[in-house]
Structures are given as C-alpha cells and as structure tokens.
LOPAKE-533466 format. One record per residue (C-alpha): z, x, y. Coordinates in nm, 4 decimals. Layout:
N
+----------+----------+----------+
!        w !        u !        v !
+----------+----------+----------+
!        Z !        X !        Y !
...
+----------+----------+----------+
***
This chain:
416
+----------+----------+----------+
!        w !        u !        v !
+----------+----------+----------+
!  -7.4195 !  -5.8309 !  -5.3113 !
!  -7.3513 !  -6.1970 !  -5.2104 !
!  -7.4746 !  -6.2063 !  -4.8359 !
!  -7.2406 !  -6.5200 !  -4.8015 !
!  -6.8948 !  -6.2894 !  -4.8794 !
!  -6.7006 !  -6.2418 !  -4.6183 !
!  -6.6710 !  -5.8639 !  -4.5810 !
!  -6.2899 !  -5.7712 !  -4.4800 !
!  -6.1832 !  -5.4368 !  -4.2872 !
!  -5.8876 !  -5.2335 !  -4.3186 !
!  -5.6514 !  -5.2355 !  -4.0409 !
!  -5.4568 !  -4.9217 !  -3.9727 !
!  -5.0641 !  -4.9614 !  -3.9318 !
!  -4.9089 !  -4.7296 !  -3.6326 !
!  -4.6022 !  -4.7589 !  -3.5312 !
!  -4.4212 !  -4.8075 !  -3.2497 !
!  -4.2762 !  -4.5552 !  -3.0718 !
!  -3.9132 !  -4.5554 !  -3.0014 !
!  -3.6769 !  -4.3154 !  -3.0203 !
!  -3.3121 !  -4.2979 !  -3.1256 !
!  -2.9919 !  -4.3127 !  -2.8917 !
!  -2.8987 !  -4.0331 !  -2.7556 !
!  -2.5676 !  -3.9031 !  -2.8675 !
!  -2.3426 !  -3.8002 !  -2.6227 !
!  -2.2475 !  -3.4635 !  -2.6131 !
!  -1.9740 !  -3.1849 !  -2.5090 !
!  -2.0794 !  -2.9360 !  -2.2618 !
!  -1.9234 !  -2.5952 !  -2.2238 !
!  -1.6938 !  -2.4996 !  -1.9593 !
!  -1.8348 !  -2.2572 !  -1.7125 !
!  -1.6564 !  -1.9182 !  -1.7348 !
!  -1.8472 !  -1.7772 !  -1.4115 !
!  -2.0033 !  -1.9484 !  -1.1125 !
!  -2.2512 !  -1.8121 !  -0.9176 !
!  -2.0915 !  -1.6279 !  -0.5958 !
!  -2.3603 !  -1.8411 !  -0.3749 !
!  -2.1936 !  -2.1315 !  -0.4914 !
!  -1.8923 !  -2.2101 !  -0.2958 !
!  -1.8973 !  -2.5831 !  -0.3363 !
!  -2.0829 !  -2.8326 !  -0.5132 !
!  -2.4476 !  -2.8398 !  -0.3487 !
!  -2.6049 !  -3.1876 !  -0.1971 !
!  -2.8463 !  -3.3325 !  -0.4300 !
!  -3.2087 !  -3.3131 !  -0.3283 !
!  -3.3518 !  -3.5922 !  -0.0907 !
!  -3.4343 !  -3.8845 !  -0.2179 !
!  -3.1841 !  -3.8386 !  -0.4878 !
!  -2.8651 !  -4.0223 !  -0.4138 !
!  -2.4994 !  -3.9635 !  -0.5867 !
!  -2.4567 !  -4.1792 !  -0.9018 !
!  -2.3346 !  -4.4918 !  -0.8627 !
!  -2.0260 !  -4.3646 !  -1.0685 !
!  -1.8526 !  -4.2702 !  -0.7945 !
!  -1.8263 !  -4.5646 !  -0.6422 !
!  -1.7265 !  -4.7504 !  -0.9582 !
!  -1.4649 !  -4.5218 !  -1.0076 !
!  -1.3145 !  -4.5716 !  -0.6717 !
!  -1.4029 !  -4.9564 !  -0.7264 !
!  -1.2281 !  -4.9819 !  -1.0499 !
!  -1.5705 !  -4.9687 !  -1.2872 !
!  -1.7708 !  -4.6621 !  -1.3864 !
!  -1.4747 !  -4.4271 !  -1.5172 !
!  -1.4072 !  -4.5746 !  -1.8762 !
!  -1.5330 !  -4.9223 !  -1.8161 !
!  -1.4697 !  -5.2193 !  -1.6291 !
!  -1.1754 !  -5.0347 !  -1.4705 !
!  -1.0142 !  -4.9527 !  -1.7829 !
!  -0.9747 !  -4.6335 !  -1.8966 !
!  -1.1463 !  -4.5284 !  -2.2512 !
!  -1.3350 !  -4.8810 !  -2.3061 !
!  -1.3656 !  -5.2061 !  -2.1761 !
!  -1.0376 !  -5.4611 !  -2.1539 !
!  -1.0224 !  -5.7944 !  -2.3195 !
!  -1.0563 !  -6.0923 !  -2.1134 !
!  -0.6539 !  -6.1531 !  -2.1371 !
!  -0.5951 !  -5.8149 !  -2.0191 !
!  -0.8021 !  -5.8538 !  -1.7386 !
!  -0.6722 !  -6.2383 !  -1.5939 !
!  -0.3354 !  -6.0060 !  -1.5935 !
!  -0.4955 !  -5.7906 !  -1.3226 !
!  -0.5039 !  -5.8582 !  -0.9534 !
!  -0.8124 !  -5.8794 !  -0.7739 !
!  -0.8668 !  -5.6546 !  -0.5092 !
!  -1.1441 !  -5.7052 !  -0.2190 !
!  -1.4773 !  -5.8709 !  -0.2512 !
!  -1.4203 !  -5.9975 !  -0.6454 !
!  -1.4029 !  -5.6628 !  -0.7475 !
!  -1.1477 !  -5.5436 !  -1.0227 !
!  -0.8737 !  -5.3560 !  -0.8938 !
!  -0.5091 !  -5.3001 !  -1.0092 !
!  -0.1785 !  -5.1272 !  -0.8754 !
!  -0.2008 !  -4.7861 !  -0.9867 !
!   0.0881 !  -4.6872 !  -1.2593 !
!   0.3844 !  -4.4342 !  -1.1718 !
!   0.3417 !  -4.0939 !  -1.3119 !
!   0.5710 !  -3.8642 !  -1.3801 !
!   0.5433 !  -3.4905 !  -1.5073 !
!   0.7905 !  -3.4212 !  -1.8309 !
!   0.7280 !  -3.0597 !  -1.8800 !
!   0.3746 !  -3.0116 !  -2.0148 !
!   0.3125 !  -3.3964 !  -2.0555 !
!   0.3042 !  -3.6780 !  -1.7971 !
!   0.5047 !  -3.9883 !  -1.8427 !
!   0.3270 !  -4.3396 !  -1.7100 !
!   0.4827 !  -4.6519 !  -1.5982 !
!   0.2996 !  -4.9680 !  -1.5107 !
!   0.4613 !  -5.1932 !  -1.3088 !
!   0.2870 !  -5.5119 !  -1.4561 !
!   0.3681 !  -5.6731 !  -1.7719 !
!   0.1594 !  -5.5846 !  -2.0998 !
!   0.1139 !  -5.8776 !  -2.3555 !
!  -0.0092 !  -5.7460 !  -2.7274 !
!  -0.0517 !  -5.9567 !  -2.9862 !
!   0.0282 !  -5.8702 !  -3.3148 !
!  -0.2380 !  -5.6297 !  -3.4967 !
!  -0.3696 !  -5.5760 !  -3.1421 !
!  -0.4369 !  -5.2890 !  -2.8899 !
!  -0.4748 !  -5.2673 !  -2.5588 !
!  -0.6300 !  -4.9978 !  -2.3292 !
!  -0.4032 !  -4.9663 !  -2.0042 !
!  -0.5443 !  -4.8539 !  -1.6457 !
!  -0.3666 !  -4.6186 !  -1.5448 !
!  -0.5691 !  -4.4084 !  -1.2451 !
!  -0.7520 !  -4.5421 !  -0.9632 !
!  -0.9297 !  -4.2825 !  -0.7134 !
!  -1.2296 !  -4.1415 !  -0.6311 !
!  -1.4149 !  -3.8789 !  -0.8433 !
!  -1.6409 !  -3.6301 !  -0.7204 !
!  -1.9844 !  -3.7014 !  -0.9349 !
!  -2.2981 !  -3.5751 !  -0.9173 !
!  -2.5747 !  -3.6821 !  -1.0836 !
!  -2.8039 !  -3.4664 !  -1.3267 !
!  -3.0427 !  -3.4129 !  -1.6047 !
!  -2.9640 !  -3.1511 !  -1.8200 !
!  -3.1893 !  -2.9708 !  -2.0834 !
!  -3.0858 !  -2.7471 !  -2.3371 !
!  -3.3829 !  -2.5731 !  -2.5154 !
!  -3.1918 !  -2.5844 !  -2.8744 !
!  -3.0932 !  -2.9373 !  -2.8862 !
!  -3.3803 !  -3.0950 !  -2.6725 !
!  -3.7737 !  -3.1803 !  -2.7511 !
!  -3.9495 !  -3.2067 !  -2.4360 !
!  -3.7175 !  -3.4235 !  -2.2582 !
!  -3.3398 !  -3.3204 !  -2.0821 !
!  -3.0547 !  -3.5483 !  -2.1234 !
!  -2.9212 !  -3.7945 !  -1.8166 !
!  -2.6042 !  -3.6662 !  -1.6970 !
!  -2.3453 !  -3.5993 !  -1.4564 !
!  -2.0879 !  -3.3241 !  -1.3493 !
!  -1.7535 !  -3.4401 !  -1.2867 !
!  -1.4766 !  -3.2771 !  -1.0931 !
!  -1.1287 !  -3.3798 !  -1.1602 !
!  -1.0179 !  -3.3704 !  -0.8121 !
!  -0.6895 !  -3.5662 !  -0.9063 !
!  -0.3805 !  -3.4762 !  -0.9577 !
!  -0.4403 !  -3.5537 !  -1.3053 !
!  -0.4987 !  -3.3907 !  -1.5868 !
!  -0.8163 !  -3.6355 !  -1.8263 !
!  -0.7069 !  -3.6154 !  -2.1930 !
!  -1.0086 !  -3.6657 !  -2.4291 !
!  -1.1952 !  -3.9482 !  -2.4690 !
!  -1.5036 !  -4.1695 !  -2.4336 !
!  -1.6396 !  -4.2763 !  -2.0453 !
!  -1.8631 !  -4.5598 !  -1.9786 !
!  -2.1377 !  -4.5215 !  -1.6829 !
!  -2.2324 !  -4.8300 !  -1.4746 !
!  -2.5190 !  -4.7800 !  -1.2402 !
!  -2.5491 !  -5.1106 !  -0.9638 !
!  -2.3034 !  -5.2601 !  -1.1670 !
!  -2.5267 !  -5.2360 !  -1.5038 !
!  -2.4222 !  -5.0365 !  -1.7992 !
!  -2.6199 !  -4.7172 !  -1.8592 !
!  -2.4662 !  -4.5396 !  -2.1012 !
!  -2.1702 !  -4.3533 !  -2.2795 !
!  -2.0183 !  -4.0048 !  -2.2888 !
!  -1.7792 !  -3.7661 !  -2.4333 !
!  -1.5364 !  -3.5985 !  -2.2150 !
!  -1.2715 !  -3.2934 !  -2.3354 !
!  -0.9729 !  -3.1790 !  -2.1769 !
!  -0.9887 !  -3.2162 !  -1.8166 !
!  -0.7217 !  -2.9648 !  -1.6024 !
!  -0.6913 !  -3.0429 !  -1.2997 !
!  -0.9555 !  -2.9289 !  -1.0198 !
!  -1.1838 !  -2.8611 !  -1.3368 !
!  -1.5715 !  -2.9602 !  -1.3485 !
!  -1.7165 !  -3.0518 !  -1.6497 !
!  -2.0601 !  -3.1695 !  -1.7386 !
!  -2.1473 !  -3.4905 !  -1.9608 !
!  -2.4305 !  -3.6893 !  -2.0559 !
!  -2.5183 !  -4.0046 !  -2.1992 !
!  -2.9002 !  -4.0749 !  -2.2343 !
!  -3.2443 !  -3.9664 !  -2.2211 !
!  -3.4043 !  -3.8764 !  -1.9151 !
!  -3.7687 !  -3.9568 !  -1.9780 !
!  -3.9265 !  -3.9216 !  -1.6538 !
!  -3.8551 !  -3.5368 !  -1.7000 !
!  -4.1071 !  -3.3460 !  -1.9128 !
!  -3.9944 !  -3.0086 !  -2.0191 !
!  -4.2036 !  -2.7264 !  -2.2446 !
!  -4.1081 !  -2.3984 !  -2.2664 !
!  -4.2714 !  -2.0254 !  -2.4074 !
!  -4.1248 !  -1.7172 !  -2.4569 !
!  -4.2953 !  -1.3692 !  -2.3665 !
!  -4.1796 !  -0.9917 !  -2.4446 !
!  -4.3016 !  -0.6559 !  -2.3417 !
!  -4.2766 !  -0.3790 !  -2.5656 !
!  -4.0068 !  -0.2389 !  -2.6153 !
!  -3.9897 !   0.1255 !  -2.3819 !
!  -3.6910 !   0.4262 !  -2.4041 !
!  -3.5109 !   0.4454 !  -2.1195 !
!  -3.2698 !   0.7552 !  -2.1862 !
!  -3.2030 !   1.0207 !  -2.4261 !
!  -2.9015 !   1.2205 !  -2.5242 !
!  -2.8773 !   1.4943 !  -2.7786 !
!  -2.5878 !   1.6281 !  -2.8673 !
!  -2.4127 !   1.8126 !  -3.2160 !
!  -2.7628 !   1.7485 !  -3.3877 !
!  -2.7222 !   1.3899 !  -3.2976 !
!  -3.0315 !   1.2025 !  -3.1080 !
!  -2.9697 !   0.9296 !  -2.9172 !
!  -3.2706 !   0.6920 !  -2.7793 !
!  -3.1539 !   0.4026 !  -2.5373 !
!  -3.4197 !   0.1507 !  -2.5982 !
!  -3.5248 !  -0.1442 !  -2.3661 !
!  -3.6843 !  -0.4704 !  -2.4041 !
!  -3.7819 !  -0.7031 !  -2.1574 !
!  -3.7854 !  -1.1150 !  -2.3007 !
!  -3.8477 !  -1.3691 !  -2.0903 !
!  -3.8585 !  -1.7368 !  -2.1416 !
!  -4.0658 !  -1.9526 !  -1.8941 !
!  -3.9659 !  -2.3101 !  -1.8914 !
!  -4.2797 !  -2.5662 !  -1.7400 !
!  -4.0988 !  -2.8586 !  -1.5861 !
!  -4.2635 !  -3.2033 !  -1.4763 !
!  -4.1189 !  -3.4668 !  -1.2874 !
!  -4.3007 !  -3.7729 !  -1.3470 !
!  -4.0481 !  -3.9904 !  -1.2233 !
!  -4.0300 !  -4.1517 !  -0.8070 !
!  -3.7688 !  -3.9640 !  -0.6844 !
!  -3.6789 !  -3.6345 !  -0.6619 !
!  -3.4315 !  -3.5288 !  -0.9206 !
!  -3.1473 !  -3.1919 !  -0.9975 !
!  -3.1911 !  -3.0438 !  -1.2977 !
!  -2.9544 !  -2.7575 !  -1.5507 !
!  -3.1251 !  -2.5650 !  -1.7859 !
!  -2.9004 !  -2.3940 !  -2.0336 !
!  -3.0673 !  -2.0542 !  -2.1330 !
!  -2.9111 !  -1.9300 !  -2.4535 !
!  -2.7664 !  -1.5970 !  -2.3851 !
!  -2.8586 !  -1.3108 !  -2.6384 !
!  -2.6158 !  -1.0470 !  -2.8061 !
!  -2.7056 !  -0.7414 !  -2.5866 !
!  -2.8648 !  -0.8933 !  -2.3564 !
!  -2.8392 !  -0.8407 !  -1.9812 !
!  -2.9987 !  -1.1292 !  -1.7559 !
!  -3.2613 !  -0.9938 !  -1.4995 !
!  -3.3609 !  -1.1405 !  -1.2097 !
!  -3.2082 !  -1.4462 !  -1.0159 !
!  -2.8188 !  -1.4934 !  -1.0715 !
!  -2.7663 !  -1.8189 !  -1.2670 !
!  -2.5715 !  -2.1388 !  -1.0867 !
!  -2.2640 !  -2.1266 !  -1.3844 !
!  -2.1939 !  -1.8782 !  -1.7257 !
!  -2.0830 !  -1.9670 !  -2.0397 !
!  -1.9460 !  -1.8454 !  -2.3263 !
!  -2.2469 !  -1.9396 !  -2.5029 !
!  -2.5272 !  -1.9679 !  -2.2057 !
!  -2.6952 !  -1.9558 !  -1.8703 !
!  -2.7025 !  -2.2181 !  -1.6513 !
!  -2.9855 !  -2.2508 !  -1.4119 !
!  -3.0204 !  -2.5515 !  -1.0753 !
!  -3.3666 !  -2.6530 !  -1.0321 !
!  -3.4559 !  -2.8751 !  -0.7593 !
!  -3.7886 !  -3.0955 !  -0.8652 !
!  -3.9834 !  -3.2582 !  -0.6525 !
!  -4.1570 !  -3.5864 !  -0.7296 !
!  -4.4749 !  -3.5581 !  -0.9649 !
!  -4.4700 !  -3.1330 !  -0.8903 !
!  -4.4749 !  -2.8782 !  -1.1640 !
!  -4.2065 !  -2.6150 !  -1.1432 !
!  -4.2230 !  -2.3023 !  -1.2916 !
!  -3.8624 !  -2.1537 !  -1.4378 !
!  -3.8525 !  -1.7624 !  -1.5812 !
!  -3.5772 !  -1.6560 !  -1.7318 !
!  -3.5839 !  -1.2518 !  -1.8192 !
!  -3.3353 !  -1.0851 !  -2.0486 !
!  -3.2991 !  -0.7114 !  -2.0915 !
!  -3.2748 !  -0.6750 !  -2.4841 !
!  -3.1029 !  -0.2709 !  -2.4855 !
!  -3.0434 !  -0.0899 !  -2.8468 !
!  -2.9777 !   0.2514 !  -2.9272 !
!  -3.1234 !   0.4968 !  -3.2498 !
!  -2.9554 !   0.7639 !  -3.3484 !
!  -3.1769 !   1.0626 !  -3.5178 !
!  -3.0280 !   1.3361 !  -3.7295 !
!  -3.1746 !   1.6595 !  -3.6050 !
!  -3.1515 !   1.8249 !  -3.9315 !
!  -3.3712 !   1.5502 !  -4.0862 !
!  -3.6251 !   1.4705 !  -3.8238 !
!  -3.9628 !   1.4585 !  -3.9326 !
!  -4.2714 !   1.4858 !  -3.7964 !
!  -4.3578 !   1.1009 !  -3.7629 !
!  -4.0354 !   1.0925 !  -3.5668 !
!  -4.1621 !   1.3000 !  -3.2972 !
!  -4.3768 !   0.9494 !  -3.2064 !
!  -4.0486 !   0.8295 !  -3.0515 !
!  -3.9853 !   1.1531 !  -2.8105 !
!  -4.3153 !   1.1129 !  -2.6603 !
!  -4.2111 !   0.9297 !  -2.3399 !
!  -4.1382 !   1.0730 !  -2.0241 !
!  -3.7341 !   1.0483 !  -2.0577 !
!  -3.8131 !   1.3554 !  -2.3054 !
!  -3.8465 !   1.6683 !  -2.0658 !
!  -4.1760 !   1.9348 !  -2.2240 !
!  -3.9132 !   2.2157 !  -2.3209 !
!  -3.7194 !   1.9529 !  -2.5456 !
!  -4.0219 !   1.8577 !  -2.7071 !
!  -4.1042 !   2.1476 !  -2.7955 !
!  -3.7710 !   2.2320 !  -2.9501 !
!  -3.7793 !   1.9489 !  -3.1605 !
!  -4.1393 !   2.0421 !  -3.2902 !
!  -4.0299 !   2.3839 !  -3.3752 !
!  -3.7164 !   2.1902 !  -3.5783 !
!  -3.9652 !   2.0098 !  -3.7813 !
!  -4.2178 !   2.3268 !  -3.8028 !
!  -3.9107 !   2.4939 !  -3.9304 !
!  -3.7903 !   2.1909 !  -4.1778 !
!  -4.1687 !   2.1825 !  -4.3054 !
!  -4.1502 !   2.5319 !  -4.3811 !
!  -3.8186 !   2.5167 !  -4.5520 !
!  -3.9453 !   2.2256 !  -4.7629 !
!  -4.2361 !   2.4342 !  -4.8608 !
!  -4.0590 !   2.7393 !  -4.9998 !
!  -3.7722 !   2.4846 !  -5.1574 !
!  -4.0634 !   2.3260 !  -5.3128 !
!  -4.2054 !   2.6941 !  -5.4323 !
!  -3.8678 !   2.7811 !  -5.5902 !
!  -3.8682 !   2.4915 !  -5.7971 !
!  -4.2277 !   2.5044 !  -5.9353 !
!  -4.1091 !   2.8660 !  -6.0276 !
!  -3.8217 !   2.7953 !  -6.1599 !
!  -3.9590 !   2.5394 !  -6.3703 !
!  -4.2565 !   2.7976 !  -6.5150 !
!  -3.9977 !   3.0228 !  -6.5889 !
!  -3.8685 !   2.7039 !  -6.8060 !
!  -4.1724 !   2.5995 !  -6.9620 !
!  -4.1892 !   3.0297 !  -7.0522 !
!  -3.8432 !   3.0537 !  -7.2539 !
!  -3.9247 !   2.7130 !  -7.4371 !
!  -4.2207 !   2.9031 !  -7.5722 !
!  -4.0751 !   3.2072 !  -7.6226 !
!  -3.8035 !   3.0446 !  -7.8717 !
!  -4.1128 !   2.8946 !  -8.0432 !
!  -4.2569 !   3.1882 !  -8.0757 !
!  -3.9041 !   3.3731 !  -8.2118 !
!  -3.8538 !   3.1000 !  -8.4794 !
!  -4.2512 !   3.1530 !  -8.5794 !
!  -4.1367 !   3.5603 !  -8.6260 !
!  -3.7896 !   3.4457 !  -8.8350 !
!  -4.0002 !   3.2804 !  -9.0522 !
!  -4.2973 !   3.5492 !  -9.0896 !
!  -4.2999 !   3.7415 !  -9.4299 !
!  -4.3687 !   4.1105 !  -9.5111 !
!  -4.7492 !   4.0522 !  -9.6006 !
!  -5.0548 !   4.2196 !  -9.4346 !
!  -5.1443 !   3.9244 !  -9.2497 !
!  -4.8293 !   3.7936 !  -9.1507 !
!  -4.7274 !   4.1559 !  -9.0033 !
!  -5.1051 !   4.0965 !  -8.8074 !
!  -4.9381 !   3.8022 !  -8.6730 !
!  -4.6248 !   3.9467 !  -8.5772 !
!  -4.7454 !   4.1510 !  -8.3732 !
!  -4.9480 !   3.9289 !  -8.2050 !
!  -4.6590 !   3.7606 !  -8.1326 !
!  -4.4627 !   4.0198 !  -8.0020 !
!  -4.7200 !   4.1032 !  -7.7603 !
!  -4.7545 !   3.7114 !  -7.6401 !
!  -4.3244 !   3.7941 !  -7.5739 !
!  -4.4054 !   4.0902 !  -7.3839 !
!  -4.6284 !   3.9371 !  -7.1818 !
!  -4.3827 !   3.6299 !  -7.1163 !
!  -4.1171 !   3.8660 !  -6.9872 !
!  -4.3793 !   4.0451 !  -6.7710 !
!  -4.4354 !   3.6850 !  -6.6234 !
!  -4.0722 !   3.6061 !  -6.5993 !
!  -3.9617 !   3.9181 !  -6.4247 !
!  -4.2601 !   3.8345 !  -6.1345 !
!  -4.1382 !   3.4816 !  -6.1138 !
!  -3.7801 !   3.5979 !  -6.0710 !
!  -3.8718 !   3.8967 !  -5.8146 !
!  -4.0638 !   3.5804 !  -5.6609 !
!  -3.7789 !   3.3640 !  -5.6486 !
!  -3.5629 !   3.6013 !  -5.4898 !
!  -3.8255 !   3.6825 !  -5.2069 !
!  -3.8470 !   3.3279 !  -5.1154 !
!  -3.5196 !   3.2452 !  -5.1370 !
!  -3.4442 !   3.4875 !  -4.8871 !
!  -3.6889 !   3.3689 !  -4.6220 !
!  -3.5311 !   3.0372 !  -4.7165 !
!  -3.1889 !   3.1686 !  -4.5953 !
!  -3.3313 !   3.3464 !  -4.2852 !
!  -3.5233 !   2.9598 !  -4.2186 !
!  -3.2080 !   2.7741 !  -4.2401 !
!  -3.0095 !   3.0138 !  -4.0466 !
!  -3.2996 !   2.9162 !  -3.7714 !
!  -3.2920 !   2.5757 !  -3.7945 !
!  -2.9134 !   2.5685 !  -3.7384 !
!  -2.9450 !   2.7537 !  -3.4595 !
!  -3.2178 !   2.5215 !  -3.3158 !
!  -3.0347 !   2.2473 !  -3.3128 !
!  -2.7193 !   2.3588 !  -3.2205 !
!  -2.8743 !   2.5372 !  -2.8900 !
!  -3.0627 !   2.2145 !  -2.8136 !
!  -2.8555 !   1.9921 !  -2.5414 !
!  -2.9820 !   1.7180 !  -2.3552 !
!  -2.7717 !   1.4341 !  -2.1440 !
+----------+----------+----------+
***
C-alpha cells in the first residue's frame, strides 16, 4: 500500500424526513350525544377558538377569501365592496326556499368571460367553530389530525364541498365538508397535528360465563369478554389542546365504563382535555358477549370443562355427568354389538369356505377323514354364532333400557 493514497470513506445517505399532506377527510355524523352534553363545551385554557370563526364572520376562513368553495379571481373581487378596516365583505344574496331547494339572488352584477367560472358568495355570518385534533386509531400513526367541529347555526343548509382554513389571516389548510342540515355539527380536518403524540395497546381478560340456560336438551352458555384499549397521549406542544378519539365499535360489543362525548354508526367518540407537556392515560373497555349452544344428547366428557363455573348450580352438574356416564356406557355396548356382529361375519365367510371344501370332497377314505373334520369345525361355528347372537340380544337390551335413561335425563333437566 502506497502511504501517499489518499484513503476515501463512505458516506451514508439518510434521508430527510418529511411526510406527505394530509388528506382531508369525511367524518361521521354523530347518531347519539352524550346526555352530559347539552351544548358545545369551552375549550381548555390556554386554548383559544380557531381563528375560523372570525374569518367567517369577516368574510375569510369559510371557503376562502370570502368566497365560498375556493378563492375568487382578482376581477371578481374589485367587484366586491369593502367593508370595515380593508377587510373583504359583500352584501349578502337573497334566498329563497323552492320546495326542497333554495333559490339565490345576488344583487351585484356577475361578469364571466367566456370558458370561465366564477365562485359566487353567497352567505355571510358567523359559525360556531371549535377547534380540535382528532385521532382515529385505523387511519392514524402516532399523530391525530388538526381539525375543527362546525355547527351550521344558519338558516342554511351547506351543500358539499371543499373549505379553506385561515388562521391570523394565513392559510392552514383544506377540508372536505358533506351535507350540512341545518343546526347540524359536523367534524373536519385538514392537517397534521404534530405536537400530539398518540400510541395505543389493547388488553383482554379471559373470556368468563356469565349465565346458563338449559332447556329441550339445548345448553346455552352466555359468554363474556372484557377488551380494553388504552390509548397513551402526549402533548408536546405550548398550549393546552381538545382532543376526539374515535374508538372503533365492535359487533357485540357493549362499551363499559365512562359514556362517550358522541356515537356513531361506525364508532366511539371520546373528549380528552390535555394539558401542556402531561401524559394522559385513555381506557376504553368493551364487553365482547357470545353464546354456545350444547346438544345434551351429544355432550361429552371434555365438555363438562365449560360447566365448571359457578353459574352451574352442584345438582346440574351432576346431571350432566350422569348424561355423559350414561352416553359412555351406551357407546360401549354400541361398540360391543358391532365387534359381535362383525365375528359373527368373519364366522359365515368361513363357514361357506368350509361348505364349498365339503362339495368338492370325494368318497375316498381320506377325504371322508376330512369331512368330518369339517363338519365338526361347522358345528363348532354355529355353537359360536348362537353365543354371539344370545350376546347381542342381551346387550342390546341394556342398550334400550340406557337410552330410555338418557332421554329421560335430559328431558327432566331444566335450568333458566
């Protein structure tokens, strides 16, 4: 090796971290408020309204610069009077209801060009917003989204569309909205909120029997099982902050515990007030019930496993092991009939060996030897037969007596 080579080193590539725009998304309406909740609560201190509102009211925040759905063009907007401190207002248009639909007439001139479109103002008034973060453990990784609940507290019904957010007069970010009826809440979101850190684990007890029936030979165990989800929140951020957590609800599942804020079709949602650079601890427990049904006429032993709680009371316990004694012993003396029965078989498939060896013997000394050795083997096969038969019929009148017990087992045997 030259000592005069320059000696070179391999520089790792990392990259930077950045992650994509959030999408906005449609929330659920709420199907069920909490009875607590009569009105909206205050957010937390230190956590002031979004500046939304006052946009709205101002002209900005709901769809944009005033204009509902997007942002106007600069034409559209010298066509617009001002209205107070250089901020952009307009006379609000005339609405009138035509059945299910509204009819809107603006009394200022529109200009279009040709091949052009225009977005028209056509509401100006307050809306009731309140500023959130919202996390939704099946479309979220460790952070909630930024968002808001509106209230359409106008006379107004809000078709579909896109809204624009302006906080201090800057843009922050985009949204979806759906049909809006009037007096409805909705929420929306439109970015990230990083300064929340969210991590969640899920716990479950095992699964217990809470009730049984028993009824026409029919078993029924009402089983139990308690899953909870704990969800480890973090605010990192300066001020404190209102969060929603949407807990997915579960087919059978009954929430236990504290009563959520709003229901869903599709999930639970739960208010958390965070306080700056705390942990908070959220469990959600769901009640998980199913029910087994057990044929008493083909219980079996390993069965009995699931009576032995204390929802089965001693004397029906015992019942049920004298239905399985009695099912054991049935099996037994079904199984003895059939290894007789197929003896007997294995018997008369000799014995017509043992006929087609005589057809075929001739009238010499030593075939007549072996005739009658023959004969004697057939005597001694119908000797055996006429046991196994006898046998047969013995057992196969215990097995009649047996059954006519087990029936009457389980029809005596009631429990509710």
């Amino acid at each position: 090796m030259n000592l005069y080579d320059p000696l070179y080193t391999d520089r790792s590539t990392v990259a930077v971290p950045g992650g994509q725009v959030a999408a906005p998304r449609q929330y659920e309406s709420a199907v069920r408020e909490s009875a607590a909740k009569s009105a909206m609560a205050p957010p937390p201190p230190g956590s002031p309204r979004s500046q939304s509102q006052a946009a709205a009211r101002d002209g900005g925040g709901f769809g944009g610069g005033g204009v509902v759905g997007g942002v106007a063009s600069e034409e559209q907007l010298r066509d617009l009077p001002l209205v107070g401190n250089n901020v952009l207002g307009f006379q609000q248009a005339h609405r009138t209801q035509i059945e299910d639909f509204f009819e809107y007439k603006f009394p200022f001139p529109v200009r279009l060009a040709s091949r052009q479109s225009a977005l028209l103002p056509f509401l100006q008034k307050t809306l009731n917003i309140e500023r959130l973060s919202i996390y939704n453990p099946r479309t979220d990784r460790g952070n909630p989204q930024l968002g808001a609940r509106l209230e359409d507290n106008t006379d107004t019904p809000f078709e579909p569309g896109p809204v624009t957010f302006f906080e201090d007069g800057r843009y922050t970010g985009e949204a979806v909205l759906d049909y809006m009826a009037r007096g409805e809440k909705r929420l929306v979101s439109y970015g990230v909120d990083h300064d929340i850190q969210i991590s969640n684990r899920q716990q479950s007890q095992p699964e217990t029997t809470t009730r049984l029936t028993i009824d026409r030979g029919i078993a029924v165990l009402y089983m139990e099982r308690v899953q909870t989800a704990i969800y480890e929140i973090r605010n990192k951020g300066t001020a404190a902050k209102t969060l929603i957590v949407e807990h997915p609800r579960q087919t059978g599942g009954k929430l236990k515990g504290d009563e959520p804020w709003e229901t869903t079709d599709s999930f639970y949602r739960f208010r958390v007030s965070l306080t700056t650079g705390k942990m908070t601890e959220l469990p959600v427990s769901e009640v998980l019930n199913r029910q087994t049904n057990v044929t008493l006429s083909n219980l079996t032993r390993a069965q009995l496993v699931m009576f032995r709680g204390k929802e089965t009371p001693d004397a029906v316990r015992q019942k049920l092991g004298q239905i399985v004694d009695t099912q054991e012993r049935i099996a037994a003396q079904q199984a003895d009939v059939s290894t007789t029965q197929s003896q007997i078989d294995v018997v008369f498939r000799d014995q017509d060996r043992l006929r087609q060896n005589i057809m075929a013997l001739r009238d010499t000394r030593e075939e007549q030897d072996l005739r009658s050795r023959y004969l004697n083997q057939l005597t001694s096969q119908e000797d055996q037969v006429a046991a196994s038969r006898a046998h047969i019929d013995a057992v196969n009148k215990d097995l009649i007596a047996a059954k006519s017990r087990l029936s009457d087992l389980i029809s005596n045997l009631s429990w509710q």
